[in-house]
CHARMM internal coordinates of N, CA and C (Angstrom, degrees):
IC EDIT
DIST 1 N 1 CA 1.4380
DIST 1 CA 1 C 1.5239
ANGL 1 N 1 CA 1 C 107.49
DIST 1 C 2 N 1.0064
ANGL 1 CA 1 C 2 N 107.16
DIHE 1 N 1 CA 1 C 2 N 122.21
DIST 2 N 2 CA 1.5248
ANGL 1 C 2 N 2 CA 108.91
DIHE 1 CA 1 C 2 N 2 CA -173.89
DIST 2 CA 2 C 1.8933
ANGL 2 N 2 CA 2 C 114.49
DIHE 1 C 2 N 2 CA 2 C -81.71
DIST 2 C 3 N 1.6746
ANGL 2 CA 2 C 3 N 104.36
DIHE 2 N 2 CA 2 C 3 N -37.89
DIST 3 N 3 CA 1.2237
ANGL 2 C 3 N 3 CA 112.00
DIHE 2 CA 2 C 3 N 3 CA -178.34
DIST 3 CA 3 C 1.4003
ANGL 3 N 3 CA 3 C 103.82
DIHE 2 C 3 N 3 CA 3 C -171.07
DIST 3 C 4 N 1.8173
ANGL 3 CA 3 C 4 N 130.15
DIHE 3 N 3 CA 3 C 4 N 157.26
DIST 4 N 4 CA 0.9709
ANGL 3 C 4 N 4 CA 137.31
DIHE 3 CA 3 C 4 N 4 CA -152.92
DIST 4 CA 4 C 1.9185
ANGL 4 N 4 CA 4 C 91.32
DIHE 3 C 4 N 4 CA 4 C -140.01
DIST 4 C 5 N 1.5156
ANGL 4 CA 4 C 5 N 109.13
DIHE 4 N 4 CA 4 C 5 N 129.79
DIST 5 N 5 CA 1.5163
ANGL 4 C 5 N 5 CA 100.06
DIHE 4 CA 4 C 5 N 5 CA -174.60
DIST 5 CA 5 C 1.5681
ANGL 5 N 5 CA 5 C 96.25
DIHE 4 C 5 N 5 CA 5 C -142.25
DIST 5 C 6 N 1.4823
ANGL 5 CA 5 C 6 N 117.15
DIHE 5 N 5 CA 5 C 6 N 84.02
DIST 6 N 6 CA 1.6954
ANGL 5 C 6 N 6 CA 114.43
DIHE 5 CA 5 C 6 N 6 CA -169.56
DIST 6 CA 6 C 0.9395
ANGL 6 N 6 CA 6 C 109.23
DIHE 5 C 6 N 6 CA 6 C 111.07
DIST 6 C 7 N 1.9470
ANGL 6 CA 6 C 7 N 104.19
DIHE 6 N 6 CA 6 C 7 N -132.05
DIST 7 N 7 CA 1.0369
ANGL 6 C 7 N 7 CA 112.05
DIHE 6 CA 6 C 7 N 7 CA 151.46
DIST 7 CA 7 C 1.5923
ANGL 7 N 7 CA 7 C 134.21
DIHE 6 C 7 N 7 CA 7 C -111.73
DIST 7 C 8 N 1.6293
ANGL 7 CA 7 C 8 N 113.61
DIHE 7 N 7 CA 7 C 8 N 56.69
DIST 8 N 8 CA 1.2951
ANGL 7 C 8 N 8 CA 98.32
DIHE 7 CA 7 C 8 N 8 CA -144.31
DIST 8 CA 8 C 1.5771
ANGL 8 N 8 CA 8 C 87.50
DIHE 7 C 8 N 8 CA 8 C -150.98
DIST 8 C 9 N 1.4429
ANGL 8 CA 8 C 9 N 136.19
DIHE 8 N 8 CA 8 C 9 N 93.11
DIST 9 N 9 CA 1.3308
ANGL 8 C 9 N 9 CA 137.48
DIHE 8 CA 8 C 9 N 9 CA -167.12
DIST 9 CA 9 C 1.3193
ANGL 9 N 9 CA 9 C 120.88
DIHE 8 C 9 N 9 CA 9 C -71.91
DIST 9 C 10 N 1.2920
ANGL 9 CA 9 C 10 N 147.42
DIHE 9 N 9 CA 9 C 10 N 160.27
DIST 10 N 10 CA 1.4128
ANGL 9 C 10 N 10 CA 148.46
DIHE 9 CA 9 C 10 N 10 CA 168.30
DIST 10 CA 10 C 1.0924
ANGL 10 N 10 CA 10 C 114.14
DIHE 9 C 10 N 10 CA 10 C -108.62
DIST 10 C 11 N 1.4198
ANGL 10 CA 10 C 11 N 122.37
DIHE 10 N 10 CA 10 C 11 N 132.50
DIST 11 N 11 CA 1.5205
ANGL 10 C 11 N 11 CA 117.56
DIHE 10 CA 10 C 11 N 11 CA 175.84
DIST 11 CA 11 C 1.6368
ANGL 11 N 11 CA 11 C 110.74
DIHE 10 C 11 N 11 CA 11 C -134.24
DIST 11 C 12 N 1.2380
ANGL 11 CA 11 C 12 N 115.42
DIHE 11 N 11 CA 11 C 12 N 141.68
DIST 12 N 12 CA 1.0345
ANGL 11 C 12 N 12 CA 128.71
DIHE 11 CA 11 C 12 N 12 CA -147.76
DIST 12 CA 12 C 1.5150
ANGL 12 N 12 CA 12 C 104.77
DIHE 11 C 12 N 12 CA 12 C -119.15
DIST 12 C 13 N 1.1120
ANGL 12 CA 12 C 13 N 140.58
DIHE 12 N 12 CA 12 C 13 N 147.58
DIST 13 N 13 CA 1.8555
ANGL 12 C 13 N 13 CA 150.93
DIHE 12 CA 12 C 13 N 13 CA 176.82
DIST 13 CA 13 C 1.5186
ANGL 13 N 13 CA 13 C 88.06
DIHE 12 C 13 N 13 CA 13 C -143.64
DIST 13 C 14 N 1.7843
ANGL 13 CA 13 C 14 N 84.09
DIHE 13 N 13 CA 13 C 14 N 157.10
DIST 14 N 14 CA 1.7806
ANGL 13 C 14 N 14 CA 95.63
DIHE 13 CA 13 C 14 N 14 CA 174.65
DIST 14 CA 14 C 1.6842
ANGL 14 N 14 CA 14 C 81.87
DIHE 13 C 14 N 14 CA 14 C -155.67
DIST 14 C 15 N 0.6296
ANGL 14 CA 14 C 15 N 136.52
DIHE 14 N 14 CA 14 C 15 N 14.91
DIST 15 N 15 CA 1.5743
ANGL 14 C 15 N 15 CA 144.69
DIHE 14 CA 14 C 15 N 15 CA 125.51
DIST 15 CA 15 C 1.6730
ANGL 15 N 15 CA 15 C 139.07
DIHE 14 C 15 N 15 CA 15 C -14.74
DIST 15 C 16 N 1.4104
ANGL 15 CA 15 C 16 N 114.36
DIHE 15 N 15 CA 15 C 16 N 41.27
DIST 16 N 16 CA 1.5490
ANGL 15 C 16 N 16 CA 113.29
DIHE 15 CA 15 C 16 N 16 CA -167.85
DIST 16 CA 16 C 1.6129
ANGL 16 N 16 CA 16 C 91.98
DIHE 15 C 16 N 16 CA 16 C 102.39
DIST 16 C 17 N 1.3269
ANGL 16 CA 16 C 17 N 127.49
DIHE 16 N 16 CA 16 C 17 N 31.81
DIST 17 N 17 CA 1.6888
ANGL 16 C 17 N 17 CA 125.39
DIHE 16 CA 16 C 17 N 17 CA 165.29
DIST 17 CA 17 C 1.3522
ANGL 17 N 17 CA 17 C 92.92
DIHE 16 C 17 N 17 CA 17 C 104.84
DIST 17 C 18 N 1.6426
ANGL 17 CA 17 C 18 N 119.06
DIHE 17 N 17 CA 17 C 18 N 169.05
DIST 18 N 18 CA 1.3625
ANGL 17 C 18 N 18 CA 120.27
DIHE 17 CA 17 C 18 N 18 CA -163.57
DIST 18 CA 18 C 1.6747
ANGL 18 N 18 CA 18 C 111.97
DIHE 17 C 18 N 18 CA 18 C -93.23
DIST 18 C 19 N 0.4756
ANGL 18 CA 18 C 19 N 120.61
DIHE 18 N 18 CA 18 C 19 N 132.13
DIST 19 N 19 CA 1.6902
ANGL 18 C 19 N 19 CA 131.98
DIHE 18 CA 18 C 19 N 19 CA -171.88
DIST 19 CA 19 C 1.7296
ANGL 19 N 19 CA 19 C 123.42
DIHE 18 C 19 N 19 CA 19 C -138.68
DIST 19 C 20 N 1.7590
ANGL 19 CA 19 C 20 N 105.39
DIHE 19 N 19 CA 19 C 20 N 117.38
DIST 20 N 20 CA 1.5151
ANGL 19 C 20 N 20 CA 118.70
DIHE 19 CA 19 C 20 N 20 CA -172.90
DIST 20 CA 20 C 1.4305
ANGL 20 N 20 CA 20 C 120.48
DIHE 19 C 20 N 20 CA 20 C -106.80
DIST 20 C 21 N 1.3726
ANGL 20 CA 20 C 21 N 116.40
DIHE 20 N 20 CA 20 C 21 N 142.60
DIST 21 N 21 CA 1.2065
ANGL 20 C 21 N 21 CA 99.86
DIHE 20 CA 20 C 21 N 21 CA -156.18
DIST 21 CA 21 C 2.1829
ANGL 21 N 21 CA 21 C 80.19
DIHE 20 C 21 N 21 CA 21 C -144.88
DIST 21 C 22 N 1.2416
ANGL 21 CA 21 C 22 N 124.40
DIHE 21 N 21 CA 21 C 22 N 106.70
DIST 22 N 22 CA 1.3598
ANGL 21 C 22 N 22 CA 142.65
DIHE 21 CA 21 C 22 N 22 CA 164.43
DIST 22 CA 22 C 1.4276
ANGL 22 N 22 CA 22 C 120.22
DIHE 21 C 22 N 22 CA 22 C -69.31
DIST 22 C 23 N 1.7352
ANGL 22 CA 22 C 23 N 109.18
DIHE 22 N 22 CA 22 C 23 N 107.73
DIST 23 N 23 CA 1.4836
ANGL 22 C 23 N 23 CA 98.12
DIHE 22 CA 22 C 23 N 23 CA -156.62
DIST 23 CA 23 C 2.0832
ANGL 23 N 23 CA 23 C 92.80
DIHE 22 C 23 N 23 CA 23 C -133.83
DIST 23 C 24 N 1.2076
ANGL 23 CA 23 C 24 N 95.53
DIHE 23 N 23 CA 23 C 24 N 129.16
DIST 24 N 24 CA 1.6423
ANGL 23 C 24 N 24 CA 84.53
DIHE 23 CA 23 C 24 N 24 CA 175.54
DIST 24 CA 24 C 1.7307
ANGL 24 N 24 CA 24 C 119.65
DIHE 23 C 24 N 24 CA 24 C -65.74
DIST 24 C 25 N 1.4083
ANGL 24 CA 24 C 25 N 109.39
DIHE 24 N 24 CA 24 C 25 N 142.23
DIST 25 N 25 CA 1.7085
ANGL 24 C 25 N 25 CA 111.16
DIHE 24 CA 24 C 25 N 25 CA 166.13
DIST 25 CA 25 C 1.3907
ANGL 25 N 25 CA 25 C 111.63
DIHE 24 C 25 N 25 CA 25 C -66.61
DIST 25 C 26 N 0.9066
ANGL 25 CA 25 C 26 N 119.77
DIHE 25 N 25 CA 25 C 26 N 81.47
DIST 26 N 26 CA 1.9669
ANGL 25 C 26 N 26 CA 122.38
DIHE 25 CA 25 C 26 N 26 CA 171.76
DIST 26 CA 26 C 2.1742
ANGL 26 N 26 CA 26 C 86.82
DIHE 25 C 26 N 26 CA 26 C -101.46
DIST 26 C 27 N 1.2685
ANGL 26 CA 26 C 27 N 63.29
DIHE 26 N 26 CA 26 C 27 N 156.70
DIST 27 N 27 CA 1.6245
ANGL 26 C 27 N 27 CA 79.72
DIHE 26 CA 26 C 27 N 27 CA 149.12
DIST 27 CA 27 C 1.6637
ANGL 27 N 27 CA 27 C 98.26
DIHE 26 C 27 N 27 CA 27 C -171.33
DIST 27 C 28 N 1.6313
ANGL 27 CA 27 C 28 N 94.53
DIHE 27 N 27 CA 27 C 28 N 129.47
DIST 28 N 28 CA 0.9321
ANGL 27 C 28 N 28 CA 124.30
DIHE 27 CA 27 C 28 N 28 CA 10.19
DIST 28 CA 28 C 2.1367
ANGL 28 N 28 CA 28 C 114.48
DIHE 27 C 28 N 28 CA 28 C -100.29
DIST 28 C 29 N 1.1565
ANGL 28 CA 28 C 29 N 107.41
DIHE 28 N 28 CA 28 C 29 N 177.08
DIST 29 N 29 CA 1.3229
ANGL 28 C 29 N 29 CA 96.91
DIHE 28 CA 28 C 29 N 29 CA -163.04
DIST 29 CA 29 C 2.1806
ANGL 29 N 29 CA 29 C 106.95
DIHE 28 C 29 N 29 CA 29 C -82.10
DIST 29 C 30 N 1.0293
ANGL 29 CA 29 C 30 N 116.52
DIHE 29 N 29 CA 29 C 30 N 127.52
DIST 30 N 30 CA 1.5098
ANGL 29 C 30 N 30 CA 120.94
DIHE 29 CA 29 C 30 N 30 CA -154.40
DIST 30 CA 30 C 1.6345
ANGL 30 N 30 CA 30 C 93.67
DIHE 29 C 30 N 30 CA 30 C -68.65
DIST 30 C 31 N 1.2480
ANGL 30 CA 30 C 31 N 112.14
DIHE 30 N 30 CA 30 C 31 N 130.14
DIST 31 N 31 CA 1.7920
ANGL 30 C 31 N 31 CA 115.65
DIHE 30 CA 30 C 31 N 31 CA 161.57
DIST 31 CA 31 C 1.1929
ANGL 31 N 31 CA 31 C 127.89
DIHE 30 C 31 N 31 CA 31 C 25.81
DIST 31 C 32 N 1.6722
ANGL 31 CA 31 C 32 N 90.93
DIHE 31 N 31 CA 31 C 32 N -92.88
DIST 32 N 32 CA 1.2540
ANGL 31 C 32 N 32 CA 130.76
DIHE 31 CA 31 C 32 N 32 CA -150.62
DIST 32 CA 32 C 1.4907
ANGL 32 N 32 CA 32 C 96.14
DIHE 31 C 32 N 32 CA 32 C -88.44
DIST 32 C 33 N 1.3038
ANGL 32 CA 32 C 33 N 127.92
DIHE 32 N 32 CA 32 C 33 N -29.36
DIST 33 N 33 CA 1.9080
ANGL 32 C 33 N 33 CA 130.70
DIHE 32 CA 32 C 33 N 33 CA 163.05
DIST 33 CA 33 C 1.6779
ANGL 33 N 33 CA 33 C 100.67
DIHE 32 C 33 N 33 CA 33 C -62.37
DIST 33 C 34 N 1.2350
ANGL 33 CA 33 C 34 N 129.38
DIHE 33 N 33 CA 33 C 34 N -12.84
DIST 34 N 34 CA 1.1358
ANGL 33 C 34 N 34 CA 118.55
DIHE 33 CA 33 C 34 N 34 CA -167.24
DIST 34 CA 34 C 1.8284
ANGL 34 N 34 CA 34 C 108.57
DIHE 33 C 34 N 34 CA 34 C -97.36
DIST 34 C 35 N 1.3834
ANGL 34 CA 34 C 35 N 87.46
DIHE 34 N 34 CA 34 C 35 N -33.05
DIST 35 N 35 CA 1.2585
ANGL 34 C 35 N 35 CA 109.04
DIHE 34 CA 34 C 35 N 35 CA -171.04
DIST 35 CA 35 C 1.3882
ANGL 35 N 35 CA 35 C 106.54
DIHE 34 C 35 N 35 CA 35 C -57.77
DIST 35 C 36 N 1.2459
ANGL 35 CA 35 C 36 N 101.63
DIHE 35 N 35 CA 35 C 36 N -42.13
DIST 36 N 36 CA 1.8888
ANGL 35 C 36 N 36 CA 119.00
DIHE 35 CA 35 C 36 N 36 CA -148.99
DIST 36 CA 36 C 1.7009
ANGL 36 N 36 CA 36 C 92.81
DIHE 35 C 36 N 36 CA 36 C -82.98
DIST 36 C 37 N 1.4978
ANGL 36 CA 36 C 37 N 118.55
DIHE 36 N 36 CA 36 C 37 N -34.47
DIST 37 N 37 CA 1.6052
ANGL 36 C 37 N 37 CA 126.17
DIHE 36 CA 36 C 37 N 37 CA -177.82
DIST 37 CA 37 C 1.8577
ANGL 37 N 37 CA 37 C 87.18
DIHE 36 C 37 N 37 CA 37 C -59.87
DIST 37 C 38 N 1.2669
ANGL 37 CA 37 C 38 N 111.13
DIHE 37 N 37 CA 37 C 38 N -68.02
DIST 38 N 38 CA 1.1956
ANGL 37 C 38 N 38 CA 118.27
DIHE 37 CA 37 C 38 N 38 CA -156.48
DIST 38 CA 38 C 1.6070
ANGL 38 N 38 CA 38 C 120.05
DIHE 37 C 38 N 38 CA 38 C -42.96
DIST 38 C 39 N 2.2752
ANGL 38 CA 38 C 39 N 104.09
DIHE 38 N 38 CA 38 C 39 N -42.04
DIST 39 N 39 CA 0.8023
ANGL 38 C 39 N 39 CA 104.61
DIHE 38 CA 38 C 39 N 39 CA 177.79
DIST 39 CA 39 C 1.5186
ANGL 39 N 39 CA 39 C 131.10
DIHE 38 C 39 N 39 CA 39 C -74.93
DIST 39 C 40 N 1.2168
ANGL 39 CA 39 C 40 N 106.09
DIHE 39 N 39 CA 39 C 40 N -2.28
DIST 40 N 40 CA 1.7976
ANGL 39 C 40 N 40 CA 133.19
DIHE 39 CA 39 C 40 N 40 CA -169.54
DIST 40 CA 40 C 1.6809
ANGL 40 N 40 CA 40 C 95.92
DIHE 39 C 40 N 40 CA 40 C -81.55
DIST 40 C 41 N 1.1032
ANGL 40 CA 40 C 41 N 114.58
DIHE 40 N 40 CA 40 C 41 N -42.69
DIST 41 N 41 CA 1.0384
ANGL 40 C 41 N 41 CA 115.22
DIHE 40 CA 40 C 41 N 41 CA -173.71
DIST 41 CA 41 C 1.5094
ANGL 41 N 41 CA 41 C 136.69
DIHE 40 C 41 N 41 CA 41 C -97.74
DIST 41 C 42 N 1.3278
ANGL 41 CA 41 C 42 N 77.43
DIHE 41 N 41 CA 41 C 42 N -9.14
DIST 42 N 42 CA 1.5869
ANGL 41 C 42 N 42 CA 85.94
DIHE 41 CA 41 C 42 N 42 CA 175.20
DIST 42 CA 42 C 1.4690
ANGL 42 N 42 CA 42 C 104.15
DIHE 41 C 42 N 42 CA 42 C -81.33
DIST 42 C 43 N 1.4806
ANGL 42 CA 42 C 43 N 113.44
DIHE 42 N 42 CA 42 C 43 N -48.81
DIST 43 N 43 CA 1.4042
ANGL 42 C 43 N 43 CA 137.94
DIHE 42 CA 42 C 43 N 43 CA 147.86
DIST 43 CA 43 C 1.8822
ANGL 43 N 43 CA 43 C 117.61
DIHE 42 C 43 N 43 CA 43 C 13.36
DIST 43 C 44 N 1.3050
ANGL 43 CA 43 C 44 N 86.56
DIHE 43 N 43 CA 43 C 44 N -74.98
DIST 44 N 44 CA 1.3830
ANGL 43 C 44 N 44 CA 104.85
DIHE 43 CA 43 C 44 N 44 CA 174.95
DIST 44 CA 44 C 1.4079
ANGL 44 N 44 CA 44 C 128.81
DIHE 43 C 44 N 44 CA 44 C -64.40
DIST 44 C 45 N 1.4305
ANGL 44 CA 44 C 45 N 98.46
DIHE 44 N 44 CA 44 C 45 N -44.16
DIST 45 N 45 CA 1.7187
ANGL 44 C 45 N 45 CA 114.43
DIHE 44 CA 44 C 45 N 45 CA 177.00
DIST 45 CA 45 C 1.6597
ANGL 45 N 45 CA 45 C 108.30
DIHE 44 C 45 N 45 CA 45 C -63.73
DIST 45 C 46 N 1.2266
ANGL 45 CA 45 C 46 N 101.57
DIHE 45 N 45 CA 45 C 46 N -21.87
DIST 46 N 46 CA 1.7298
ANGL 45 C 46 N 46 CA 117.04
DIHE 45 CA 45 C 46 N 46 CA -170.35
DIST 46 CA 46 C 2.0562
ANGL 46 N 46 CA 46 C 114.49
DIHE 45 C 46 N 46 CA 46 C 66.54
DIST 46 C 47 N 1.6491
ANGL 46 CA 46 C 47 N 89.65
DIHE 46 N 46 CA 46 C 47 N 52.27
DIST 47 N 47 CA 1.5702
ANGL 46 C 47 N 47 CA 79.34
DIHE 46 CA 46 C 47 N 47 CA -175.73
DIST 47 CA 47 C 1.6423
ANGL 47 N 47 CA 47 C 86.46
DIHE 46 C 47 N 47 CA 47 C -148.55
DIST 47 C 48 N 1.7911
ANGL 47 CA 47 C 48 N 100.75
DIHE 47 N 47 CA 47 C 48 N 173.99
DIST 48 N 48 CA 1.5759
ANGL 47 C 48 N 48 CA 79.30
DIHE 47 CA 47 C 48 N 48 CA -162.95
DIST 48 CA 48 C 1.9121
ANGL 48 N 48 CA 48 C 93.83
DIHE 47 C 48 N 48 CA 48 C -91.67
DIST 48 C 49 N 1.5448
ANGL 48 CA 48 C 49 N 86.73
DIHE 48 N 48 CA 48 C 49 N -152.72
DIST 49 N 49 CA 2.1329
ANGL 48 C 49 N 49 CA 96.67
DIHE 48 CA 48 C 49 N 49 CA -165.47
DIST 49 CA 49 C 1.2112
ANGL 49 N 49 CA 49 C 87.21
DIHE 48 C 49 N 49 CA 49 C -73.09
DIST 49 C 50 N 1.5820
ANGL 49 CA 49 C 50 N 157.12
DIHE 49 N 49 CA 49 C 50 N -62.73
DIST 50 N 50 CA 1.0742
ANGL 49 C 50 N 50 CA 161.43
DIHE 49 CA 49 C 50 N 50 CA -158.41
DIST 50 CA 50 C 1.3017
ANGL 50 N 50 CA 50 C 117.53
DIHE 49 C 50 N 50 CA 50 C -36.04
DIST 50 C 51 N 1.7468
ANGL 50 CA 50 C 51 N 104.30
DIHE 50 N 50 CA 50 C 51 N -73.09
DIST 51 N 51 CA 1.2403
ANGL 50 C 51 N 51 CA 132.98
DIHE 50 CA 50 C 51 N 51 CA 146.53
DIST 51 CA 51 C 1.6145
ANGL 51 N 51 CA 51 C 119.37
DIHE 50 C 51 N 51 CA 51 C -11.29
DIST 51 C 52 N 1.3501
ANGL 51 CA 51 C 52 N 100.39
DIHE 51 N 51 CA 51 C 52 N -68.84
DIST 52 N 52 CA 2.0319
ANGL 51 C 52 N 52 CA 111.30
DIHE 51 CA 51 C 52 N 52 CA -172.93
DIST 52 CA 52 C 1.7737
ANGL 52 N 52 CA 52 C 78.83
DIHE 51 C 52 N 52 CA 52 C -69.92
DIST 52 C 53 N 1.2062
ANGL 52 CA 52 C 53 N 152.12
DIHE 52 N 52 CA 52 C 53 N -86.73
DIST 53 N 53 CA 1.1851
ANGL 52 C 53 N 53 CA 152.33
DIHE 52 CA 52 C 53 N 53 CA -103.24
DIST 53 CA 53 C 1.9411
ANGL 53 N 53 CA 53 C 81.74
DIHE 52 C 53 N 53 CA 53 C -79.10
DIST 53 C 54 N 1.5506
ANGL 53 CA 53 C 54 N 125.69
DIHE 53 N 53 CA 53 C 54 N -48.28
DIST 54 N 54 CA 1.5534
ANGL 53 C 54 N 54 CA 114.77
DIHE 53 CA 53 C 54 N 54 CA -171.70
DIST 54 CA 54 C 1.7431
ANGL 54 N 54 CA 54 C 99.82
DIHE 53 C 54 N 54 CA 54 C -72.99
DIST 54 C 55 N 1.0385
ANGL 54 CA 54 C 55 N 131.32
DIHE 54 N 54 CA 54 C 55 N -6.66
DIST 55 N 55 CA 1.7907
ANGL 54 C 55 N 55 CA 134.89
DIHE 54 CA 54 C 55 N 55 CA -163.78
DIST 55 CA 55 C 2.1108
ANGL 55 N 55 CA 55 C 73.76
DIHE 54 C 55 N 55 CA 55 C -104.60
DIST 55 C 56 N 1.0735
ANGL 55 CA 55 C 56 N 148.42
DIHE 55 N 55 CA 55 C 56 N -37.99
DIST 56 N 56 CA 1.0037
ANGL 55 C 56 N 56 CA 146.46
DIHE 55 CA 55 C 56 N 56 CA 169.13
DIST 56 CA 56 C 1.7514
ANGL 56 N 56 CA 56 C 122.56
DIHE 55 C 56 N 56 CA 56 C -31.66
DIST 56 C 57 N 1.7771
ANGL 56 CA 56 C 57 N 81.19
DIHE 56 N 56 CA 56 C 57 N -89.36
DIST 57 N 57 CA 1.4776
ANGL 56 C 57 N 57 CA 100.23
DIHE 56 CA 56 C 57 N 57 CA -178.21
DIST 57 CA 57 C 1.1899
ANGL 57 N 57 CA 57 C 115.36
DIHE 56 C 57 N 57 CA 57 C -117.90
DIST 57 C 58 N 1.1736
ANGL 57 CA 57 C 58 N 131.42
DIHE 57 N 57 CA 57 C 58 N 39.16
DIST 58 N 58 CA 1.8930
ANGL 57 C 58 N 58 CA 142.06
DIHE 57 CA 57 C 58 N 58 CA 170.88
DIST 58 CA 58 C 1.7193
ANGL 58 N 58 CA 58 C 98.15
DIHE 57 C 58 N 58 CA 58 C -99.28
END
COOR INIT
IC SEED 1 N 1 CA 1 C
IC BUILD
């Protein structure tokens, strides 16, 4: 987490260049907000959500 402004956290990668991704503090965090982090990021890495989710927890 790079920085927290409200309710709305920043998260930060330096992973293949620096990359931000603005995510609200809910809990719990809704679906489709999860989805959209996931797809941002996979995004960047250039691989698909599947992909980042086994580079995750494998």
């Amino acid at each position: 987490m790079t920085r927290q402004t409200g309710s709305h956290l920043r998260l930060t990668t330096t992973l293949g260049g620096q990359h931000h991704v603005t995510v609200p503090a809910l809990d719990p965090l809704r679906i489709g907000t999860l989805a959209a982090v996931l797809d941002s990021v996979a995004a960047h890495l250039g691989c698909s959500r599947d992909d980042l989710l086994r580079r995750l927890f494998d």
